[in-house]
C-alpha positions as CSV (number, residue, x, y, z in Angstrom):
1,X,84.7,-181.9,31.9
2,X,83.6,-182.0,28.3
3,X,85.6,-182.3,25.2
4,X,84.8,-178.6,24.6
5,X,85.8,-177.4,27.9
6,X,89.3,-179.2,27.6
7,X,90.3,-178.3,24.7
8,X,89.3,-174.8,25.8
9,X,91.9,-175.1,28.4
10,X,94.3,-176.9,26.3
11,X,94.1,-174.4,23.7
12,X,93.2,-170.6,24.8
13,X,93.1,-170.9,28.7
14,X,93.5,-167.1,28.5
15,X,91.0,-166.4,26.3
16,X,89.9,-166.3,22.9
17,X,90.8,-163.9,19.9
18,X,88.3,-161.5,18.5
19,X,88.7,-160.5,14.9
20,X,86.2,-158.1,12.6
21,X,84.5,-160.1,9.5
22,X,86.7,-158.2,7.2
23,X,90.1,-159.4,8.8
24,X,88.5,-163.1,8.2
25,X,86.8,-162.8,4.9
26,X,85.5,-160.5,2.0
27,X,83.1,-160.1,-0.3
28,X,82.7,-162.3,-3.2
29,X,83.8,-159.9,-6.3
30,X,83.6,-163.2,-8.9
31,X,81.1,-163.1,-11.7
32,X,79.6,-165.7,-13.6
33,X,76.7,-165.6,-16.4
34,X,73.2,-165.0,-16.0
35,X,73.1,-168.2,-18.6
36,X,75.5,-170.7,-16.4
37,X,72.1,-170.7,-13.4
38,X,68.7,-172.3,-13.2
39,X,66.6,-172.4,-10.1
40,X,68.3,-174.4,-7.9
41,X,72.2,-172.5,-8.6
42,X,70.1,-169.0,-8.6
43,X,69.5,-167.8,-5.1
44,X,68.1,-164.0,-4.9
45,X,66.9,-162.4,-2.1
46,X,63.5,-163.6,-2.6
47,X,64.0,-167.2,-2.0
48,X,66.1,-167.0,0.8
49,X,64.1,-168.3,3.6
50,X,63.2,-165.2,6.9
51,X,64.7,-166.3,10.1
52,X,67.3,-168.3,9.1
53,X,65.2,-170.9,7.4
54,X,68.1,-171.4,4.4
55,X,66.5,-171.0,0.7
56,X,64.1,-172.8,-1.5
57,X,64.3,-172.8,-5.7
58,X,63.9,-169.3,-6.7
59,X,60.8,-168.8,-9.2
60,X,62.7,-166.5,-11.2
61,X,66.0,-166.6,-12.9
62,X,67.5,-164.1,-14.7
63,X,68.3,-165.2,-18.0
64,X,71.3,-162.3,-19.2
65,X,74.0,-160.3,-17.8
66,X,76.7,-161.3,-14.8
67,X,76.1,-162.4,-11.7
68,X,77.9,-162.5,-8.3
69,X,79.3,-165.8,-8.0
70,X,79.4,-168.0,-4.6
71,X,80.7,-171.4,-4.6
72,X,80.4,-174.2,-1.7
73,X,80.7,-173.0,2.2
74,X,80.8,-169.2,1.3
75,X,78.0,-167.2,4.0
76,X,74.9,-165.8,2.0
77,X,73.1,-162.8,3.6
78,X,69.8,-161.2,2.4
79,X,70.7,-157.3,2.4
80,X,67.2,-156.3,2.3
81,X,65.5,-155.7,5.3
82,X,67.7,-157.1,7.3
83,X,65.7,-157.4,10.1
84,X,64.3,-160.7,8.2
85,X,67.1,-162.8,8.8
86,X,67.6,-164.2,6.0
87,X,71.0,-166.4,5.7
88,X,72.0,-169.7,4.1
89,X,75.3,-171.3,4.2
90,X,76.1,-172.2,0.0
91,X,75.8,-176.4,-0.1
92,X,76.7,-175.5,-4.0
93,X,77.9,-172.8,-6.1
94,X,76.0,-170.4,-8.1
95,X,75.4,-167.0,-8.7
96,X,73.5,-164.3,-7.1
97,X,72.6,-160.4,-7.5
98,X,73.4,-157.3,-5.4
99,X,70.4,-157.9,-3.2
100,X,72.3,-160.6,-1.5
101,X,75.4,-160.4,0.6
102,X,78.4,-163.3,-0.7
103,X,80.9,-163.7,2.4
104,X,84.4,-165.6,1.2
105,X,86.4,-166.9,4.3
106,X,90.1,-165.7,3.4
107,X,91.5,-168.9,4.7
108,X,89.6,-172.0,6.1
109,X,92.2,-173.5,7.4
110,X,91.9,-170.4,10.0
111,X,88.1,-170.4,10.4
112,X,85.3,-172.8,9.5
113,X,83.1,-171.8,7.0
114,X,80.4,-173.7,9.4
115,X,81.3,-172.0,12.5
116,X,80.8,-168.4,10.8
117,X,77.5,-169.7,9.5
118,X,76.3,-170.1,12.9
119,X,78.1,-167.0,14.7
120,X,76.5,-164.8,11.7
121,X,73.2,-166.8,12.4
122,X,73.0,-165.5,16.3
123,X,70.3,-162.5,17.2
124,X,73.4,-160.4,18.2
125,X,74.4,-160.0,14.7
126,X,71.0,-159.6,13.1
127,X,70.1,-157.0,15.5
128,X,73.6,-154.8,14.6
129,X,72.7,-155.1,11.1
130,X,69.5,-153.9,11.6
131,X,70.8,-150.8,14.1
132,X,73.3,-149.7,10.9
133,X,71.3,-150.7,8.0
134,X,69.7,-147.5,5.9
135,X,66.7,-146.6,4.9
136,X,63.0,-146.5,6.4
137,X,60.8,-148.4,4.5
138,X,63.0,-150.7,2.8
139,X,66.1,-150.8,4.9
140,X,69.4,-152.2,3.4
141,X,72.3,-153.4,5.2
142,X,75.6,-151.4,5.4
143,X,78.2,-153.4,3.6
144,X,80.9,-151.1,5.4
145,X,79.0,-151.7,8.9
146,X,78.6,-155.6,8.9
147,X,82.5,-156.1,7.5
148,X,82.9,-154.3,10.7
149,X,81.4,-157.2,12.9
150,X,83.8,-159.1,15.5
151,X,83.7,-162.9,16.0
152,X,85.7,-165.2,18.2
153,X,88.1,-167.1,16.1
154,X,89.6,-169.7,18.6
155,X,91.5,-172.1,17.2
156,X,90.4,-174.9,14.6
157,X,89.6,-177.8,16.8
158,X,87.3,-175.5,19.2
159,X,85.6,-174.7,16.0
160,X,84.7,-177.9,14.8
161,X,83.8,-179.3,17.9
162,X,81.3,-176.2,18.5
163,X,80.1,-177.1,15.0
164,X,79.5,-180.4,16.2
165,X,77.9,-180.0,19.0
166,X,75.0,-177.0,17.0
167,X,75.0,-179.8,14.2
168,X,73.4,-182.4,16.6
169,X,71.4,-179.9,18.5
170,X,70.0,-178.2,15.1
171,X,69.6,-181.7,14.0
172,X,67.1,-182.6,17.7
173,X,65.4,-179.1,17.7
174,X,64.6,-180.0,14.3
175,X,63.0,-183.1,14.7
176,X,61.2,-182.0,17.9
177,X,59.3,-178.6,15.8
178,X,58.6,-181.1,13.0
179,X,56.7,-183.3,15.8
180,X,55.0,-180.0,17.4
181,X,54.3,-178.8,14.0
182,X,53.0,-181.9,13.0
183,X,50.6,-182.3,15.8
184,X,49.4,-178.4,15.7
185,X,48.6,-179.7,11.9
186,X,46.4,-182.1,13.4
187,X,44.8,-180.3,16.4
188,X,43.9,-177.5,13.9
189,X,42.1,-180.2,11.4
190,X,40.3,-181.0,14.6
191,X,39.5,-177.5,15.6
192,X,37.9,-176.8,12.1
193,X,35.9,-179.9,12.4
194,X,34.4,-179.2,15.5
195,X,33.8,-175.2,14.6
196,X,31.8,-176.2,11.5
197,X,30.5,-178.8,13.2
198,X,29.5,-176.3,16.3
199,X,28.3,-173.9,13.4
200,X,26.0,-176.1,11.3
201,X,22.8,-176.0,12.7
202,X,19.2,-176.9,12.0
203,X,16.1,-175.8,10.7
204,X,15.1,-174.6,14.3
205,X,17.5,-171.7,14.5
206,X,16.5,-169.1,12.3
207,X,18.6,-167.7,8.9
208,X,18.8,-164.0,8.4
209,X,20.6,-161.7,5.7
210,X,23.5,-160.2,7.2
211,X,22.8,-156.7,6.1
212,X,19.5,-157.1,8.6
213,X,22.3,-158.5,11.8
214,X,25.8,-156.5,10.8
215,X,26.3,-153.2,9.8
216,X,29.3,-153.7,7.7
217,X,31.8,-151.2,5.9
218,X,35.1,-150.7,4.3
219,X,37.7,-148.7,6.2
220,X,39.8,-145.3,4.6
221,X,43.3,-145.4,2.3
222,X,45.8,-144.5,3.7
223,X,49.0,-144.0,1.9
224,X,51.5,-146.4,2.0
225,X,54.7,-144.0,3.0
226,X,52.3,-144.1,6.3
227,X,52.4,-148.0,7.1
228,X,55.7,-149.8,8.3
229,X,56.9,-153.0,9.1
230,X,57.4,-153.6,12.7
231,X,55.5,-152.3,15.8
232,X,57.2,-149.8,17.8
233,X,56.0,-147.0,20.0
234,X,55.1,-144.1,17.8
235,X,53.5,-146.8,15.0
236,X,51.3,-149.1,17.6
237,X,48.2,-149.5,15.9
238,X,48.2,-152.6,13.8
239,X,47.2,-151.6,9.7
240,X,44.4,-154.3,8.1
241,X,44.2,-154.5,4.1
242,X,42.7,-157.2,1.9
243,X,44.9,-159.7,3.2
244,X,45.6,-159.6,6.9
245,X,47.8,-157.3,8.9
246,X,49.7,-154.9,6.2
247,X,51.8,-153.1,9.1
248,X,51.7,-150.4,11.7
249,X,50.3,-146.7,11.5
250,X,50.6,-144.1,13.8
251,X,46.5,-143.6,14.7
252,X,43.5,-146.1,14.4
253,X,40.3,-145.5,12.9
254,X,38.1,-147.8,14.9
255,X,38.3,-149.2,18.5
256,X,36.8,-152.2,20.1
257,X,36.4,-155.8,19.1
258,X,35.8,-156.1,15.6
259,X,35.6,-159.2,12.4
260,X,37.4,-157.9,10.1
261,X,37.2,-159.1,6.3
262,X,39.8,-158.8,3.6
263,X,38.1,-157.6,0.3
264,X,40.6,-157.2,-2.0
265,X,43.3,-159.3,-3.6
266,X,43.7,-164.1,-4.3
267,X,42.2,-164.2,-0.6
268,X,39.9,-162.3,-0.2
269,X,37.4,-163.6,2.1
270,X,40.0,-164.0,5.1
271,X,38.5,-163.1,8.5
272,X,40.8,-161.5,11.3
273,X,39.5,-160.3,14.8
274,X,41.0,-157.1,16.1
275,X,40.6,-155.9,19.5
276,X,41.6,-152.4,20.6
277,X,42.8,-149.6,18.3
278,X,43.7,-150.5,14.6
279,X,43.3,-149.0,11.0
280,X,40.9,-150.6,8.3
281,X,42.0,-149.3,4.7
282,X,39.5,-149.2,2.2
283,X,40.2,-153.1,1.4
284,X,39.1,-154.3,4.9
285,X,35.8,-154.8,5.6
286,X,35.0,-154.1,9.5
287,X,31.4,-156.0,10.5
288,X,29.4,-154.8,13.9
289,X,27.0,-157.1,15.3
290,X,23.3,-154.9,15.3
291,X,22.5,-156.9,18.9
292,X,22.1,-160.8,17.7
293,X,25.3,-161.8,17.3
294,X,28.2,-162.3,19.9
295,X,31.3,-160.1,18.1
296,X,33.4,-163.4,18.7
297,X,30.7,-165.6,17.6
298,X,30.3,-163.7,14.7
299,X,34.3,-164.0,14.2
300,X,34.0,-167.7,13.9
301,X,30.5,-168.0,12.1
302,X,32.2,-165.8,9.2
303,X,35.5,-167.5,9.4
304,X,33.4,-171.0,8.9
305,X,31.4,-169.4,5.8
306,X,34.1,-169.5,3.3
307,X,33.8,-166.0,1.9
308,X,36.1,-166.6,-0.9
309,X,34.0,-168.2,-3.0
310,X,32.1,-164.7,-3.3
311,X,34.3,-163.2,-4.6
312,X,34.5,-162.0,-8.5
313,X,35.9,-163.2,-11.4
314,X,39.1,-161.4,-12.8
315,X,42.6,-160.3,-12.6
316,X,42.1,-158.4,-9.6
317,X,39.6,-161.0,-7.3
318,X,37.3,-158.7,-4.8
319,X,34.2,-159.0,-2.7
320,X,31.5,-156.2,-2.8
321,X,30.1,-154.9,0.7
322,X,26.4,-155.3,-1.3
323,X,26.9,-158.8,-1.9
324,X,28.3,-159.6,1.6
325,X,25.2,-158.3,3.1
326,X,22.8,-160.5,1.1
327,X,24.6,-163.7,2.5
328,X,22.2,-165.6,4.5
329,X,23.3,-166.8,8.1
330,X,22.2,-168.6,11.2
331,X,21.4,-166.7,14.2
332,X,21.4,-168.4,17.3
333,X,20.6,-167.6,20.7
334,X,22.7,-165.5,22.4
335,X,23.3,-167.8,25.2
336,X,24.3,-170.8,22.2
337,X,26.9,-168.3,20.6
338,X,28.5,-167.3,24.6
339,X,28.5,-171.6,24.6
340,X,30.7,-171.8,21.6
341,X,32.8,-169.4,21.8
342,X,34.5,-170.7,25.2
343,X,34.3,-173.6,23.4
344,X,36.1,-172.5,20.4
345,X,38.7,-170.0,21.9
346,X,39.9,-172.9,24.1
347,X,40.6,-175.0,20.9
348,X,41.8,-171.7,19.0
349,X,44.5,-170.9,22.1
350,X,45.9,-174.2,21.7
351,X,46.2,-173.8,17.5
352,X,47.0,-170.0,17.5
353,X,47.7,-168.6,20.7
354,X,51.8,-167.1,20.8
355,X,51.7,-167.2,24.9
356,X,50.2,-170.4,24.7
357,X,49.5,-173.7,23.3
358,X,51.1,-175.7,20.2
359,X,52.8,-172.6,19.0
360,X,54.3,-171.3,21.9
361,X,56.3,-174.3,22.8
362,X,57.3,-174.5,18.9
363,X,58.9,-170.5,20.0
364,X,60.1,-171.9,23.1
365,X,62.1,-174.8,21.5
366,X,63.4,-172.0,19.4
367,X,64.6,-169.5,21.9
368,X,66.2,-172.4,23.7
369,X,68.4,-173.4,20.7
370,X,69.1,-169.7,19.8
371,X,70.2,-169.5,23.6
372,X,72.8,-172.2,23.8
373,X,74.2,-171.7,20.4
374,X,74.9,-168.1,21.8
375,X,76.5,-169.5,24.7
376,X,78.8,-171.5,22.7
377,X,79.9,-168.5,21.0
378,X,80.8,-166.8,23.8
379,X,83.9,-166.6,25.3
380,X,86.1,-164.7,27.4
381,X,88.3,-162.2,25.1
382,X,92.1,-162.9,24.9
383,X,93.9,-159.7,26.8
384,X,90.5,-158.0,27.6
């Protein structure tokens, strides 16, 4: 039996008390001056980290008016799209603005300001935050709603130990990523040595403008009441802009396998590969082979090209279709492009790939920590 089960059955062999977040704690209503934070003490929304990922040094700090205080061990929760899981536990005080939730434990000798960290960390709250939060496209939390919330509260020892236990798993599953994420680091270094190397080729194969091997052309605006954030089943139909995936929209305007390159904004250039039904907006340009180039081959020849430094000069950076199509590029044989491409999808599903490879055992590592540290918070409801 472990420490945790016996003093489970020394302490609350009939079961554990639930209590609502507002019978345990409230919400900071302390001020303190814009003037008494700098980067570090000032923690808006912005720098808290998505999925639980704590905060960095905010870039901006306000510099007059009150702030809502928090001080050491009080819970702080992005009220913003909640649905980003944002939430640090305060290692210091500061101050913060109404964008971010400040939770006060009413008395710690009751409940662990570490233990609600990570029972206010688990999916299951995140998710009813999301369910009663308000708005469409920039959804806030219900302060009424997540006050609402029940927890376990067992008793003060069972608390600590749980702690304990997360602390040392955190601690492992953290080292373990930082390992994975180091080697997908170095496996993609590789992969973009070989694809440039796989793409640099001599004076044999032949170079050709791309306006005479692509037709190429910007997609239609759309207005941005008509994108959102996440997927679901009436918005399945992923939304390209200037920079990558901007959200979801109810219909696509193309369908197929398609390059697609960002034209507008710092990076432009970027090269995505959509296959299937999606929208281009007018900032995303989508490029058809004319019958010499592979689509995926042409995905990776255009990724390799470095299509940023096209761009033009200014406030707003951008890359004209005209001056994409005069970019000379190789054109190999059909049968050479089918070669690297199954040479270069195998080394992309092991960089990329969510189902499979480096990153899906990073998500797995993750899901099994999110599991256990749900297991620990469960537990059998005194009276129930």
């Amino acid at each position: 039996m472990s420490k945790l089960e016996q003093l489970i059955a020394e302490l609350c062999p009939d079961g554990v008390e639930y209590k609502s977040l507002g019978e345990v704690s409230y919400y900071s209503s302390f001020r303190i001056a814009a003037t008494g934070v700098d980067a570090s003490s000032y923690v808006g929304v912005d720098n808290l980290l998505p999925d639980k990922k704590g905060k960095i040094d905010s870039s901006y700090v306000p510099t007059e008016g009150r702030l809502t205080q928090f001080v050491e061990g009080d819970i702080l929760i992005g009220n913003i799209r909640p649905y980003l899981k944002k939430i640090w536990l305060a290692a210091h005080e500061g101050g913060t603005n109404g964008d971010v939730l400040v939770i006060q434990i009413k008395d710690r000798k009751k409940l662990s300001s570490e233990y609600l960290f990570y029972a206010l960390s688990s999916d299951q709250f995140f998710i009813y935050d999301v369910q009663n939060s308000k708005g469409a496209k920039m959804p806030r939390g219900n302060k009424v709603a997540v006050m609402k919330y029940r927890i376990p509260l067992p008793p003060l020892p069972i608390q600590h130990e749980i702690v304990r236990i997360l602390d040392n798993f955190t601690e492992l599953t953290a080292e373990l990523t930082a390992e994975l994420t180091a080697e997908l680091t170095a496996r993609k270094k590789q992969y973009e040595f070989y694809r440039d190397h796989l793409l640099t080729f001599g004076n044999e194969v032949p170079t050709i403008a791309l306006k005479d091997t692509c037709d190429m052309k910007s997609g239609k605006a759309i207005s941005s009441s008509q994108i959102i954030d996440k997927q679901n089943e009436s918005a399945s139909f992923a939304c390209f802009g200037g920079n990558g995936i901007r959200g979801y929209v109810k219909e696509g305007s193309h369908h197929g396998e398609f390059p697609i390159i960002g034209r507008q904004g710092a990076l432009c250039g970027n090269v995505n590969y959509a296959t299937g039904g999606f929208y281009a907006t007018e900032h995303a340009v989508v490029v058809k082979s004319l019958g010499k180039y592979n689509q995926r081959f042409l995905f990776y020849l255009l990724t390799a090209m470095n299509l940023n430094q096209y761009k033009s000069q200014g406030a707003q950076p951008g890359l004209a279709v005209g001056n994409l199509e005069n970019i000379l590029a190789p054109v190999p044989s059909i049968e050479e492009q089918e070669r690297i491409v199954a040479i270069l999808d195998r080394f992309d599903t092991l960089c990329n790939d969510l189902s499979s490879g480096l990153p899906a055992e990073i998500e797995a590592r993750r899901k099994q920590y999110e599991y256990y540290r749900d297991k620990l918070l469960t537990f059998k409801e005194a009276g129930a």
